[in-house]
N, C-alpha and C positions, 0 to 999 in steps of 0.2 A: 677485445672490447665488443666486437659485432658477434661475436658469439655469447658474452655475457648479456647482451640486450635481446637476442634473437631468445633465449633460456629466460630472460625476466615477462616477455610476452605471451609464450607458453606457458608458464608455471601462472597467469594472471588468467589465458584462458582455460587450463584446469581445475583452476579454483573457480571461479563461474560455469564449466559441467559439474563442478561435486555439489554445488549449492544446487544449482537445477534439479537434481538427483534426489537429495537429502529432504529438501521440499516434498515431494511426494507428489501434489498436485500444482499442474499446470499452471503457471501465472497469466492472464489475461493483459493486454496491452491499456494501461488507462486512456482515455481523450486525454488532448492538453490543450487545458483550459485555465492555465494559469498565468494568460494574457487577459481571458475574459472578465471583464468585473463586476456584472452582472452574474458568472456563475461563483468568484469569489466571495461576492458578498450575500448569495443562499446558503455556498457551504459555510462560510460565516456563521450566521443565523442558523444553521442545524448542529455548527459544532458549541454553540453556546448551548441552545435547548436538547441536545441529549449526551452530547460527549463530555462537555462540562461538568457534568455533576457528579461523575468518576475520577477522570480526567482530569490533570492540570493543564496550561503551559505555561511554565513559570517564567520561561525566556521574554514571551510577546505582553505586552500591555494592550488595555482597548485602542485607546488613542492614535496606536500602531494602525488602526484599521484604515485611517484615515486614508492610509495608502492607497486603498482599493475603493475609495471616494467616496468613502462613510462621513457623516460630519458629526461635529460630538452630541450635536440635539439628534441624531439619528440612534446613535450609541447609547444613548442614557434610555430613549423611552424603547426600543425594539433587543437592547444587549444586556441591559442592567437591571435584574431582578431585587437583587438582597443585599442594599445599599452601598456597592461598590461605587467608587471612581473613576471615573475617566482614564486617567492615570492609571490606576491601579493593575496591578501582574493579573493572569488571570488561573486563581487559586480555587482550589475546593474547600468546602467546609467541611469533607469527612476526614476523619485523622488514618493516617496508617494503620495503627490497630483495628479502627473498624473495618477498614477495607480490608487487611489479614483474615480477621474474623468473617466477613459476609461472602469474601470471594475465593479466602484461600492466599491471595496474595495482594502487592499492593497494585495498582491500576499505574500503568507505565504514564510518566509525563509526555503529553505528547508534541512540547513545541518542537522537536528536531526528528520525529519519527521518518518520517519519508527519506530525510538521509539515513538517518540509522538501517535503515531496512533495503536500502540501496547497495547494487551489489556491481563492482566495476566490471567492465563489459558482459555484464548479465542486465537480468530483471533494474527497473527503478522502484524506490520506493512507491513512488506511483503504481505501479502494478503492482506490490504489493496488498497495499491499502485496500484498491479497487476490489482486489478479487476475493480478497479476506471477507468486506464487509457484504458480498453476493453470494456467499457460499457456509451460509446458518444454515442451519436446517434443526427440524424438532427432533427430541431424541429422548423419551422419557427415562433414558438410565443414567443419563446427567443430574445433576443434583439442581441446577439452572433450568433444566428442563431443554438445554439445547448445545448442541456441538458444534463445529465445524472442518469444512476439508483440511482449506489451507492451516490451519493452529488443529489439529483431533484434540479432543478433551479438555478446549480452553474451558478458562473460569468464568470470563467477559458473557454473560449471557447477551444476547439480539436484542439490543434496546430500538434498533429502527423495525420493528417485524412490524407493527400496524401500521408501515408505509409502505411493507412489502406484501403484506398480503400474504393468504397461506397459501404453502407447497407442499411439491412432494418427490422425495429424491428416491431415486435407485441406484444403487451401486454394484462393482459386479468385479470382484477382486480375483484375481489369478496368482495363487500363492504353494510354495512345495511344502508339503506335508512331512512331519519326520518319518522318517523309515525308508524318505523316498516315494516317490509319486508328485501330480501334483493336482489340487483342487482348485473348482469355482465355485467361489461363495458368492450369493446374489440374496443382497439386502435392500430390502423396500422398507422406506419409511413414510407412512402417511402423515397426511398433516397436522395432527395432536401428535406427533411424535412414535408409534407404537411400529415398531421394527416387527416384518417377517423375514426369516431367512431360510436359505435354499442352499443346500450342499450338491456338489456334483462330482465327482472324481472325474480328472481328463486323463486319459491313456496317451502315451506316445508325443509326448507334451515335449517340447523342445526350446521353448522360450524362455521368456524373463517374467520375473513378477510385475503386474500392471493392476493399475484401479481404476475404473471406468465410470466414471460417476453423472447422471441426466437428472435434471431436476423436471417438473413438469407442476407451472405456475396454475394453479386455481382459478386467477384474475387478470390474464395477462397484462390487459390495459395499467392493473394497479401494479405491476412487475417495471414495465417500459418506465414509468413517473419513477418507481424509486431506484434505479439504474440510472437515469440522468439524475435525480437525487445524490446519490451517490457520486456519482462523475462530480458533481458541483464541490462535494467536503472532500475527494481525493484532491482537489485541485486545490483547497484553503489550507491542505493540510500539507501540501506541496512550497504552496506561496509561503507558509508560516516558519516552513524549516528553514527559508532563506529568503526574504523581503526582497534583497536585493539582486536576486539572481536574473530578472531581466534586464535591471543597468549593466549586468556584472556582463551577460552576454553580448550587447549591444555593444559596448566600451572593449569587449574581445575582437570585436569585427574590426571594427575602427584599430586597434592596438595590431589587429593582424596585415589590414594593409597598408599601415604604417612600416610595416617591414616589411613587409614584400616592397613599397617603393624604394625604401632605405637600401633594402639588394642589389636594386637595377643599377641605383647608382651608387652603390660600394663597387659593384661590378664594371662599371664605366669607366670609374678614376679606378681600379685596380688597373685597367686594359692599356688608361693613357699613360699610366703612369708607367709603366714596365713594357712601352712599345720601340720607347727608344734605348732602351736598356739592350734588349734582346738585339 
């Protein structure tokens, strides 16, 4: 039995280095801020006015917000555009076929994305999210006009980019050539997008494949605003995949030292009861 558990723990953190790996780029740690309700109810309001209009979540209704201490006169005049309900799921008006057609594929629903992208003793959802929506960059060989690290060759064009202001990445990949050898390719992308590249053959190369990727922000100040931007809708998009997960942890503590005390004295009347026995 201690050997089939000792091998289920293992094979649980194996599968968390293969995902690390398979990723490509490095996931960033989100804040957690899905206590905050003041940054739930910005990312709120950013996920209505841009992820919306792609994006379902067919799980949450508005209503739902109420949680995070929206009231429904809040909801109707700053959440409700195109004569939805209070009540109401929160749908799109584009059908699959358009979104097939304009993107290539359909736009994933995103009321449960943070668990879906959550990975057990690895990354959270959250650090998914976070680092996905920091790491756009322009790339005029996209058909979108834009790529990114964490997804290469997504279809989702940078619908927040004029709150991020423009950049500009460098990238600087160390990969083995066939025939043997190994090369550094070193890709610069300005801010319209328009890639220079740079070949280098390395001699006596001994390593592993790596990508080294720097961005360097135009505006910085406009950079810091849409990274706490962003921290605010990783966190709504966190709270949305599970409402309930700060009672659920709260009622964990409480359920935990409920048995821890129930031990002491399982342990107690075990000791009285079998003292006079022995």
């Amino acid at each position: 039995m201690i050997k089939k558990l000792i091998g289920a723990v293992a094979f649980m953190f194996a599968c968390a280095g293969a995902y690390a790996a398979e990723g490509g780029y490095p996931l960033e740690t989100a804040p957690n801020r899905v206590n905050d309700v003041a940054a739930l109810q910005n990312g709120a309001k950013l996920f209505v006015n841009y992820c919306l209009n792609c994006h379902s979540a067919s799980s949450m209704r508005y209503n739902k917000l109420q949680d995070i201490g929206l009231t429904d006169e809040q909801i109707k005049e700053n959440l409700l555009f195109t004569g939805e309900k209070v009540g109401d799921l929160m749908h799109v008006a584009m059908t699959p076929q358009d979104a097939k057609k304009w993107f290539g594929t359909t736009p994933p629903d995103l009321s449960v994305i943070a668990r879906a992208k959550s990975v057990n003793a690895g990354p959270t959802g959250a650090d998914y999210i976070y680092t996905y929506l920091r790491t756009f960059y322009r790339d005029t060989a996209r058909a979108t006009g834009w790529n990114n690290l964490v997804f290469p060759n997504v279809g989702m064009p940078h619908v927040l980019w004029e709150l991020q202001g423009p950049r500009e990445l460098t990238t600087v990949a160390m990969h083995e050539v066939s025939g043997g050898g190994w090369e550094r390719v070193t890709t610069t992308y300005d801010s319209q997008g328009y890639a220079q590249v740079k070949t280098e053959p390395v001699a006596n190369f001994h390593g592993h494949a790596t990508l080294e990727a720097k961005f360097k922000a135009l505006d910085p100040a406009k950079v810091a605003s849409y990274d706490n931007d962003v921290a605010d809708l990783t966190a709504f998009l966190s709270w949305m995949a599970e409402p309930q997960q700060l009672f659920r942890k709260q009622l964990g503590v409480w359920v935990l030292l409920f048995l821890g005390l129930f031990l002491l004295v399982a342990w107690r009347l075990n000791a009285s009861y079998w003292k006079h026995v022995r």
